[in-house]
C-alpha positions in Angstrom: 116.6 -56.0 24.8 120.1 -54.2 25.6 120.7 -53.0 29.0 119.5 -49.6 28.4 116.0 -50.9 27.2 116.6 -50.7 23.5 115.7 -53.6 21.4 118.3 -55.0 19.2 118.1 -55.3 15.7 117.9 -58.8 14.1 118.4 -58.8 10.4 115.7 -61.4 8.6 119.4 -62.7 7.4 120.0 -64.3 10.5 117.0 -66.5 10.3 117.8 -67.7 7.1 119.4 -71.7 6.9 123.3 -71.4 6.6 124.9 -73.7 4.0 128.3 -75.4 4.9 130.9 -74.2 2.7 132.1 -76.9 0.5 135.6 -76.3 0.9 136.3 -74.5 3.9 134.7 -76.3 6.6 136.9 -78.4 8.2 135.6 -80.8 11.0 139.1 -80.3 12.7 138.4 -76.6 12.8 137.7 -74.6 16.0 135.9 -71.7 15.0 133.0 -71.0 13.2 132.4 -68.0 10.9 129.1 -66.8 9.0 129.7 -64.7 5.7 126.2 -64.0 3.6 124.5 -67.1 4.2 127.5 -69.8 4.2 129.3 -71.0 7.3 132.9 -71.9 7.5 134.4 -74.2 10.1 138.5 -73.0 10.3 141.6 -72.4 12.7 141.2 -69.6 14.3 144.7 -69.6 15.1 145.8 -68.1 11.5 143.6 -65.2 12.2 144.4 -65.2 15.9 148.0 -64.7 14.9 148.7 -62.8 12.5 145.6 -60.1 13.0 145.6 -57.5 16.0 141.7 -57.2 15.3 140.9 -61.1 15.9 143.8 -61.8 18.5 141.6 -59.0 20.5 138.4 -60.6 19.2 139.3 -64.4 20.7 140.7 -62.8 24.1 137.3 -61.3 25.2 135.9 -63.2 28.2 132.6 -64.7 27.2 129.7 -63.8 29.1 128.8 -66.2 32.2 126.1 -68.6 31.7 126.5 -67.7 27.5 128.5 -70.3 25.0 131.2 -68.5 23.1 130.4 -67.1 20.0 132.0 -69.1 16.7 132.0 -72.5 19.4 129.9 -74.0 17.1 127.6 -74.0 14.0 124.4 -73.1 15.8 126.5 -69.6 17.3 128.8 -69.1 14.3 130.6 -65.6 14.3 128.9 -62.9 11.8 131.1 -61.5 9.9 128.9 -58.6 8.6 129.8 -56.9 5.5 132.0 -59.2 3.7 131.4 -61.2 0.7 131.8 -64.7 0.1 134.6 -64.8 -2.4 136.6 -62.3 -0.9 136.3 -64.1 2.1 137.5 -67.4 -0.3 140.1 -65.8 -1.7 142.0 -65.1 1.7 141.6 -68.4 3.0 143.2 -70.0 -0.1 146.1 -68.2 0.8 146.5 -70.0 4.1 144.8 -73.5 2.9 146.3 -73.7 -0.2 145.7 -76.4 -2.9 148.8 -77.5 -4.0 152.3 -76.1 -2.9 154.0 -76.7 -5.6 152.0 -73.8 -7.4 152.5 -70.5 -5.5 148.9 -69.0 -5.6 145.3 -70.4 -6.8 144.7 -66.9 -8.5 146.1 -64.3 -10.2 143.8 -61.6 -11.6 143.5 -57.7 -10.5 140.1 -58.5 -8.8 141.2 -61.3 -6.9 144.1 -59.8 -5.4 142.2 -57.0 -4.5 139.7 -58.4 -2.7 142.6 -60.0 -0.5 143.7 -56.3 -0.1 140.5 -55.5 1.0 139.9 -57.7 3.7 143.3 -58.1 5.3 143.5 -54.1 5.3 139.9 -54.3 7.3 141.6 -57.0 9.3 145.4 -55.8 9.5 146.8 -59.3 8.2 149.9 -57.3 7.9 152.3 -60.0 6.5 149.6 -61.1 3.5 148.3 -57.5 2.9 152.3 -57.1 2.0 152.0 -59.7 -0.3 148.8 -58.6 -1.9 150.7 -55.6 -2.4 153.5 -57.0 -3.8 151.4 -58.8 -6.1 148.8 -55.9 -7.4 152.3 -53.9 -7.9 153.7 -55.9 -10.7 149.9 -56.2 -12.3 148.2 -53.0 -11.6 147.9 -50.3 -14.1 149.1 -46.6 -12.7 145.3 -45.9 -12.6 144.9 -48.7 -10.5 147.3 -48.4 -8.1 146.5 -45.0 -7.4 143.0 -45.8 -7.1 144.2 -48.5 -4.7 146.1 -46.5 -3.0 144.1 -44.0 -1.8 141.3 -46.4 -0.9 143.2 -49.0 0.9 145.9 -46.6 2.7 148.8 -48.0 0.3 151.2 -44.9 0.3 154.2 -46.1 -1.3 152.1 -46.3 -4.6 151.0 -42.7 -4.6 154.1 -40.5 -6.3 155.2 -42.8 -8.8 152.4 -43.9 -10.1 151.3 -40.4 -10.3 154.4 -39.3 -11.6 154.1 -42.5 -14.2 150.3 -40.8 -15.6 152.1 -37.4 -15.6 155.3 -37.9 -17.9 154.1 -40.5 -19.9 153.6 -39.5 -23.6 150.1 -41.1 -24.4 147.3 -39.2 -22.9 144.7 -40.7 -19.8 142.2 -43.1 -21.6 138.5 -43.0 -20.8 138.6 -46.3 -18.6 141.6 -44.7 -16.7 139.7 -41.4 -16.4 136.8 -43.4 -14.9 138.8 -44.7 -12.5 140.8 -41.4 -11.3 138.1 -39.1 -11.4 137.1 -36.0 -13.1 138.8 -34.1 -9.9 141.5 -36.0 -10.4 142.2 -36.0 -14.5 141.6 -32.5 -14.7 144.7 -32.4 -12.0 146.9 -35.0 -13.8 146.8 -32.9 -17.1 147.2 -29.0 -15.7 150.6 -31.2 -14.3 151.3 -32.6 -17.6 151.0 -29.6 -19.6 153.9 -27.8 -16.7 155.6 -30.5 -17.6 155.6 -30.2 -21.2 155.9 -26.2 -21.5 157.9 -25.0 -18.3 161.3 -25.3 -20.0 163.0 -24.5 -15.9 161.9 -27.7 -15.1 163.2 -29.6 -18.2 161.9 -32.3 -17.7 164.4 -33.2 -14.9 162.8 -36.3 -12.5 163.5 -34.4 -9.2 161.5 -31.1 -10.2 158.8 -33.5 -11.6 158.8 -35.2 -8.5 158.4 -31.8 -6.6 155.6 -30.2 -8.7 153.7 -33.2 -7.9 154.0 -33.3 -4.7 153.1 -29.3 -4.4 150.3 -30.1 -7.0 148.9 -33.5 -4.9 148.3 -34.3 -1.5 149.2 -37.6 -0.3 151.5 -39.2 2.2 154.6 -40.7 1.3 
């Protein structure tokens, strides 16, 4: 019961037995972390460092007479709403296989789902390199998609100048992904483009009908 009487949800989840993750429970490690139903013994000190959201996490006194939470196995953090191989995909990034290859993955999906979670988390320094990485792979659908839902700016005007002045019309997988809002948008732009002869196709007075025509922050 919580101090104002209520009683506190318990999902049937947290009853369930936890399995040990086969890779990322290290018996060095000194914090433990539920995702779905797998635990994961780590250093909290990677996500103590470079993450605002767990450096204020770990500082929190613990309650007196209570054991801190993620001590051990039996009190493991929950981290609610995150799936397992996202989760896997971020720690191989800071326990990496090998060295002398630079990342264990390199498809759209798996980079995003490192997006995902150090954007939740503000991993600032890897959610650069996740951008970095869905920059040179991405599609212009993508990125814009991207950008919007994870906050990534930068991607916004080119890539939507990119689906604007590009001579092949959007696809159906691309118009899937944008939107009917948004391709309905996209091609009143392209046809200014094509049939305003004042702007002449000139990249400046592209660039400004799209921003007049859009909103988004550079």
């Amino acid at each position: 019961m919580t101090a104002n009487g209520e009683f506190k949800r318990v999902s049937l989840e947290s009853f369930s037995i936890s399995k040990k993750h086969s890779r990322f429970y290290f018996a060095d490690g000194n914090v433990v972390f539920r995702v779905e139903n797998t635990l994961y013994r780590i250093h909290r000190y990677f996500f103590q460092r470079d993450s605002p959201v767990f450096e204020v996490m770990f500082s929190l006194p613990t309650p007196i007479g209570e054991r801190p939470e993620g001590e051990d196995e039996d009190k493991p953090i929950q981290l609610g709403g995150i799936e397992c191989r996202d989760f896997d995909r971020l720690l191989s990034l800071m326990y990496p296989k090998d060295f002398t290859n630079s990342y264990e993955f390199s498809t759209l999906e798996e980079w995003i789902s490192v997006l995902k979670l150090t954007t939740h988390w503000d991993f600032s320094s890897i959610r650069n390199l996740a951008i970095k990485q869905l920059s040179s792979i991405g599609s212009s659908a993508d990125l814009v998609m991207l950008g919007h839902q994870y906050g990534v700016s930068q991607w916004l005007l080119p890539e939507y100048m990119e689906l604007c002045v590009r001579d092949e019309p959007l696809t159906l997988e691309e118009g899937r992904k944008l939107g009917v809002d948004m391709v309905v948008t996209i091609n009143q732009i392209r046809n200014q483009i094509r049939y305003r002869s004042n702007l002449n196709r000139h990249k400046e007075a592209i660039s400004d009908l799209v921003r007049s025509v859009l909103t988004f922050a550079d």
